[in-house]
C-alpha positions as CSV (number, residue, x, y, z in Angstrom):
1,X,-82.5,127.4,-228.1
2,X,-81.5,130.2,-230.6
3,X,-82.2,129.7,-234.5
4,X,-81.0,132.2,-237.0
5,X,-83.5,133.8,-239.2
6,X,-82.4,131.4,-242.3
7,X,-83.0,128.5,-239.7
8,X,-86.6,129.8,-239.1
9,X,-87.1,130.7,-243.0
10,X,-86.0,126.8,-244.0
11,X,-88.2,125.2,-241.6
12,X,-91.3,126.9,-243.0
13,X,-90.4,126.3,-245.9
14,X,-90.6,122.9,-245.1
15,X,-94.2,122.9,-243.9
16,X,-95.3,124.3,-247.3
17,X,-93.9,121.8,-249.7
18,X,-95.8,118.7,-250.3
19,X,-92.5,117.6,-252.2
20,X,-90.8,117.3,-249.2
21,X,-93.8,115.0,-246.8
22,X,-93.9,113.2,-249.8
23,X,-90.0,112.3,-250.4
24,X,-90.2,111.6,-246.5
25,X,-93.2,109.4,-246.8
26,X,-91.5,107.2,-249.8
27,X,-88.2,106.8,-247.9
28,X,-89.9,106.1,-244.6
29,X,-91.4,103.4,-246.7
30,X,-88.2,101.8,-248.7
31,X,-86.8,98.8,-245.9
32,X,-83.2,100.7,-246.0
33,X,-84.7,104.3,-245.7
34,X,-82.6,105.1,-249.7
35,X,-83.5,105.5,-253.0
36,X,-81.7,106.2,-256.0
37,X,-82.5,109.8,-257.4
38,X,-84.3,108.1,-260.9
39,X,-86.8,106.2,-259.0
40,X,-87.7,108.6,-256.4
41,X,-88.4,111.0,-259.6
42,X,-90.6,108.4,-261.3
43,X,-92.6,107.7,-257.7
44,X,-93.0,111.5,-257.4
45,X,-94.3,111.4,-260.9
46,X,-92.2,114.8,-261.2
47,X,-88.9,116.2,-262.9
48,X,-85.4,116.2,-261.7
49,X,-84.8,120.1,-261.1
50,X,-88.3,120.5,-259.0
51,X,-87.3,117.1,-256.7
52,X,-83.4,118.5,-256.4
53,X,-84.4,121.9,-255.5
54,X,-86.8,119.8,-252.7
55,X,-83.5,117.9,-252.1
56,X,-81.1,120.5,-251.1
57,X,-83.7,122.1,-248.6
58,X,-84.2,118.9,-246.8
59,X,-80.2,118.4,-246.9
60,X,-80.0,122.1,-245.4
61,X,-82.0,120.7,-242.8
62,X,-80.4,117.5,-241.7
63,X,-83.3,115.4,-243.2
64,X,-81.3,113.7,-245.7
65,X,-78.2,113.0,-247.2
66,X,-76.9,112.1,-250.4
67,X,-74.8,109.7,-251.5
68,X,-72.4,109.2,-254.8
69,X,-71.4,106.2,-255.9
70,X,-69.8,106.7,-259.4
71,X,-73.0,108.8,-261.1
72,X,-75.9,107.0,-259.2
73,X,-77.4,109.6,-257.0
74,X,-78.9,108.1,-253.7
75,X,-81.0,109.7,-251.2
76,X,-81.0,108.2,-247.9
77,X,-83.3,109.9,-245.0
78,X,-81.5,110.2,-242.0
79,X,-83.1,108.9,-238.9
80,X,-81.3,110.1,-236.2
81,X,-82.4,113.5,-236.6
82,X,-85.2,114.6,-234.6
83,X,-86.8,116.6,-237.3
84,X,-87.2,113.7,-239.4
85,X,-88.4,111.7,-236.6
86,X,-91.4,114.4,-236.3
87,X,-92.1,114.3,-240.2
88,X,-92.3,110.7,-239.7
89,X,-94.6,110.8,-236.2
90,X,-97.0,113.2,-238.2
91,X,-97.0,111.1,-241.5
92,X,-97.7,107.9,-239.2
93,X,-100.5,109.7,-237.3
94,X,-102.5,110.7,-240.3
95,X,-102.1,107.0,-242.1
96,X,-103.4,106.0,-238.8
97,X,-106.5,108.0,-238.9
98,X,-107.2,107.7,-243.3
């Protein structure tokens, strides 16, 4: 299968930023797989520009997508895409062995 270089530049990107395990691991959590942008924030114990930067390169990716309803901001993980379903394999395995 052929990637482009920005492709292969977003998905190691991906490897190095706890950010975005950590997003996954909270929305693998939630029962509806979403989470409004506030509360992931406060979970992260972070700040809103560091989490949307994390944001954008998981919704490069496929991993997520957003969702506007009037200004609430909702993140929902998307679970058909077979990246994600990796993230969450290797998130489960290393739960499994802690």
């Amino acid at each position: 299968m052929y990637r482009n270089i920005t492709q292969d530049n977003e998905l190691k990107k991906i490897f190095r930023k706890p950010c975005i395990w950590s997003i996954i691991h909270i929305l693998n959590s939630t029962e509806d797989k979403i989470i409004n942008i506030t509360a992931l924030i406060s979970k992260l114990n972070s700040n809103y520009s560091a989490v949307s930067r994390c944001i954008e390169d998981m919704k490069i990716l496929g991993i997520i997508e957003e969702i506007h309803i009037g200004r609430l901001r909702l993140i929902k993980l998307k679970e058909d895409n077979k990246l994600t379903k990796l993230m969450t394999d290797i998130i489960k395995f290393f739960n499994s062995i802690s």
